[in-house]
Every structure is written in structure tokens, then in C-alpha cells.
C-alpha positions in Angstrom: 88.6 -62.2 185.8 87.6 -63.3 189.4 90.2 -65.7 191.2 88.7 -68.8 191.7 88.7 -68.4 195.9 86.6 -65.1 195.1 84.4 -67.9 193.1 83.9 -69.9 195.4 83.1 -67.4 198.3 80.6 -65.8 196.0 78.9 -69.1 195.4 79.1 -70.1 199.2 77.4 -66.6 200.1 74.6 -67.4 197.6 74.0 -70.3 199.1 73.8 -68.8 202.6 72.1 -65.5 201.8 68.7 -67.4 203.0 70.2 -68.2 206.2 72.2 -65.0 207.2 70.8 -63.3 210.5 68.3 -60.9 210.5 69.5 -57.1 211.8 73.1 -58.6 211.0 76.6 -57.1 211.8 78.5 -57.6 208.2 82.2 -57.1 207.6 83.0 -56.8 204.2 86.4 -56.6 202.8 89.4 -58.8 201.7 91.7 -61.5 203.6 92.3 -60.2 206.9 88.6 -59.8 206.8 88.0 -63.1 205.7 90.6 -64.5 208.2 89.1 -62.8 211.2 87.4 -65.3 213.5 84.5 -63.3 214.4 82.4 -65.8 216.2 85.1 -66.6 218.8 85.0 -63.1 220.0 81.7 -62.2 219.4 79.6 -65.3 220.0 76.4 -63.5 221.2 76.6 -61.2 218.1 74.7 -61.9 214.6 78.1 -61.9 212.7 78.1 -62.2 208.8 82.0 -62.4 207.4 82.1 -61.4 203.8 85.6 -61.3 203.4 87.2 -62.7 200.3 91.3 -63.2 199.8 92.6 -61.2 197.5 90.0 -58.8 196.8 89.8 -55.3 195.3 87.8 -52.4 195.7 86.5 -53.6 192.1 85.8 -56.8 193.3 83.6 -55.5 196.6 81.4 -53.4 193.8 81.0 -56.3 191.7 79.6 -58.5 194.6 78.7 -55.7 196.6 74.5 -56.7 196.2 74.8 -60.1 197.3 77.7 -59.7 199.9 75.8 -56.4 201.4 72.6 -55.1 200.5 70.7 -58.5 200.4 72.2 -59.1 203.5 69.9 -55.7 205.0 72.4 -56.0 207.8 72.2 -53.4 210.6 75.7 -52.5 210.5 78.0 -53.0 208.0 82.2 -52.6 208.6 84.2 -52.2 205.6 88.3 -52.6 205.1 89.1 -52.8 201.9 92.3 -51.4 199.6 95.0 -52.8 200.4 95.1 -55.4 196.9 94.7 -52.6 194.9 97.8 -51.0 196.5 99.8 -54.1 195.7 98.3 -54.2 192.3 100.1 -50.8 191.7 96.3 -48.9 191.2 97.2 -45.3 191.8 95.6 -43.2 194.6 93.6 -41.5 192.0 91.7 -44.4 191.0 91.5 -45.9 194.2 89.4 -42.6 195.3 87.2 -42.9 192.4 85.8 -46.3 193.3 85.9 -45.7 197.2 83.2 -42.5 196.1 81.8 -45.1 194.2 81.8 -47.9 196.8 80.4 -45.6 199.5 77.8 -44.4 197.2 76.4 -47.6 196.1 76.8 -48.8 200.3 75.0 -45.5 201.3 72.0 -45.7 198.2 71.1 -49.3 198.8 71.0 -50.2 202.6 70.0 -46.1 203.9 69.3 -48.1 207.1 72.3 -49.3 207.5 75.0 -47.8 210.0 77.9 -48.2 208.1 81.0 -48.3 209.1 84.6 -47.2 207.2 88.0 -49.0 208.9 91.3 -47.6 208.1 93.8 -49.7 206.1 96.1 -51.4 208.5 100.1 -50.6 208.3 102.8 -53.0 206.8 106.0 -53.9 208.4 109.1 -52.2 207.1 110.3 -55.0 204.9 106.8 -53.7 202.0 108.3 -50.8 200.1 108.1 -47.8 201.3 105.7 -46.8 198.2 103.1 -49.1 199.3 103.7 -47.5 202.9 103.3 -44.2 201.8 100.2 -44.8 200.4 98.4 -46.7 202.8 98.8 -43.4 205.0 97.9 -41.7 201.9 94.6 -43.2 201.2 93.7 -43.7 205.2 94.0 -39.8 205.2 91.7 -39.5 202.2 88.9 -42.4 203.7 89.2 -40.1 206.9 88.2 -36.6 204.6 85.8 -38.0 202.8 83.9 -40.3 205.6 84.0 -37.1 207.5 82.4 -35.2 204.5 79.4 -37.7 204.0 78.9 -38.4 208.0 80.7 -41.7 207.7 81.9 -43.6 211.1 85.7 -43.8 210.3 87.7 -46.5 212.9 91.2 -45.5 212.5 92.8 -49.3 213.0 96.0 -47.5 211.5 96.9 -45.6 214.4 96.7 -48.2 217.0 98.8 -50.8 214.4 101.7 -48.4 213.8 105.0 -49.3 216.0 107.5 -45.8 217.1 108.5 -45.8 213.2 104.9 -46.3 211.7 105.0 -49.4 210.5 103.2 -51.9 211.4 104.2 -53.4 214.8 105.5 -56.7 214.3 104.1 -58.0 217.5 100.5 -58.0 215.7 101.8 -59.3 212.0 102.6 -62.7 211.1 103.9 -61.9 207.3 104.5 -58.2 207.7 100.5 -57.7 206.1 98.6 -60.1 207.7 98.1 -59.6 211.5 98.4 -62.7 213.9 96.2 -63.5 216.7 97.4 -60.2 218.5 96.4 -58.4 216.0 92.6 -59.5 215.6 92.9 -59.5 219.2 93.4 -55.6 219.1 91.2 -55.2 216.4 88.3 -56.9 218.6 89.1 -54.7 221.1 88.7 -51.4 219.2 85.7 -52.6 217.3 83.7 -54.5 220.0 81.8 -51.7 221.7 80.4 -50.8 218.4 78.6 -53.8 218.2 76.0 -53.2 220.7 73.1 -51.6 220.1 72.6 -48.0 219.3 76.8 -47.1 219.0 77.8 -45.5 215.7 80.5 -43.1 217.5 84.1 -42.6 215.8 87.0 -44.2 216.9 
């Protein structure tokens, strides 16, 4: 069962779908997508946000035709994971629907340059079990986006503080970032929205 914020985004991006831009630039993923203010740093791009709190790798497949492949969007960055880590899904099944997820991306928009960001780091206070596996599963998204030709941003590495966690300067709950985080993360990202970029990062 959907939360109702993931019902309501789906409804709202049915409503939109015959308004999004043409050629768009979609990020797709959970509440630190959802929270990241896109237009203010790139006013000039075609942004479509298709974030949704609290979503799963699960929940991107479900909504994954109208979120993405309606969308024909002309790039398409994806972060998502980090829910099912906190929902205690084992790395095991998390790689099963990421092979799953990146098949169904891959198959339905082959036009598409898409796009694979890292899972970002939590502060020191998460448990170091959900630590461990965020570097766990960022290691497997960079094998296998490397095995099917996959752009993969590794957002991790430039998170992490001396002890690599996630540097508190850049969180506001120790999993969220703050404005100097989405300030870093436009940085990193924003030469791969021009035109003709798809190099890794």
C-alpha cells in the first residue's frame, strides 16, 4: 500500500504529464529528490522533479511509466534506495529490482541518456548497518552501471567527511542534506545538463 504523499504526487504528475517539457531533464527518486529546488539553480533548463518522500525502489517501478517513459525526457537522473535500506530490504533484493529498474529505464526510453547517482552518506548518529550498506550498494550501482554502459555520478564521494560519513556541514537531519548540500549536488550535476554531456563523474 502506497502512502498517501506517494498518492498524491502520482495524481499531481497525471495531471501535469500534458504539460511537462518536451526533450526534458527528469530526476526521479525519493525525498531529497523531491526536496531539491531544481528551478532555482537551473532556471534555463527544462526540469521535470519526480521525486516522491518516502519512496522505494518498488515504488519507482510501480510509477515508473508515468513518472518516466511518458515523460520521453532527454535525460533522466535517478537516486533511489535509501528507503529500502531503512525498511531493512537486504542488499540481495535491493540488486534484483535495481536490474529490474534499469532494465525497464533502458527498454522503454532507448533514447534516453540516463543517468545512475550514488546513494548519499548518513551522519554517524544512523547505524552503522545502514552505513555499511549504502557503501555496499553504491559499489554494486557502480559494477553494474559500468557493465551496461550506464553514466554513474558518484554524489557519495564528494558527501563523505575524513570518517565517511556524511559531512554534517551538508545534512540538516543526518539524511537529508541542507541547502549546502543541494548546493554541491548542483554543482557536480550541472555540466551534465547541457547538451550532448553523458561523461561519468
Amino acid at each position: 500500500m502506497r502512502s498517501e504523499h506517494w498518492q498524491q504526487r502520482y495524481a499531481l504528475f497525471k495531471e501535469e504529464l500534458s504539460s511537462v517539457p518536451k526533450n526534458g531533464i527528469l530526476f526521479l527518486g525519493d525525498s531529497i529528490t523531491e526536496e531539491f529546488p531544481l528551478g532555482t539553480y537551473f532556471p534555463d533548463s527544462p526540469i521535470i522533479n519526480r521525486g516522491i518522500g518516502g519512496d522505494s525502489i518498488d515504488g519507482v517501478i510501480a510509477r515508473l511509466e508515468l513518472s518516466a517513459i511518458q515523460p520521453r525526457p532527454a535525460k533522466l537522473f535517478l537516486m533511489i534506495g535509501i528507503n529500502d535500506i531503512g525498511a531493512d530490504q537486504s542488499v540481495a533484493y535491493m540488486r534484483q529490482k535495481y536490474i529490474e529498474l534499469f532494465s525497464l529505464i533502458q527498454s522503454g526510453l532507448p533514447q534516453t541518456q540516463f543517468y545512475v547517482q550514488s546513494l548519499l552518506p548518513c551522519t554517524e548518529e544512523w547505524s552503522k548497518s545502514m552505513t555499511d550498506q549504502v557503501r555496499e550498494i553504491n559499489q554494486f550501482l557502480q559494477k553494474i552501471c559500468r557493465e551496461k554502459s550506464i553514466p554513474f555520478i558518484d554524489l557519495y564521494a564528494r558527501f563523505i567527511d575524513p570518517k565517511n560519513y556524511l559531512n554534517e556541514g551538508l545534512s540538516r537531519d543526518g539524511l537529508h542534506i541542507n541547502t549546502n548540500g543541494y548546493n554541491l549536488w548542483a554543482q557536480i550535476i550541472g555540466p551534465l545538463l547541457q547538451p550532448e554531456t553523458n561523461n561519468d563523474q
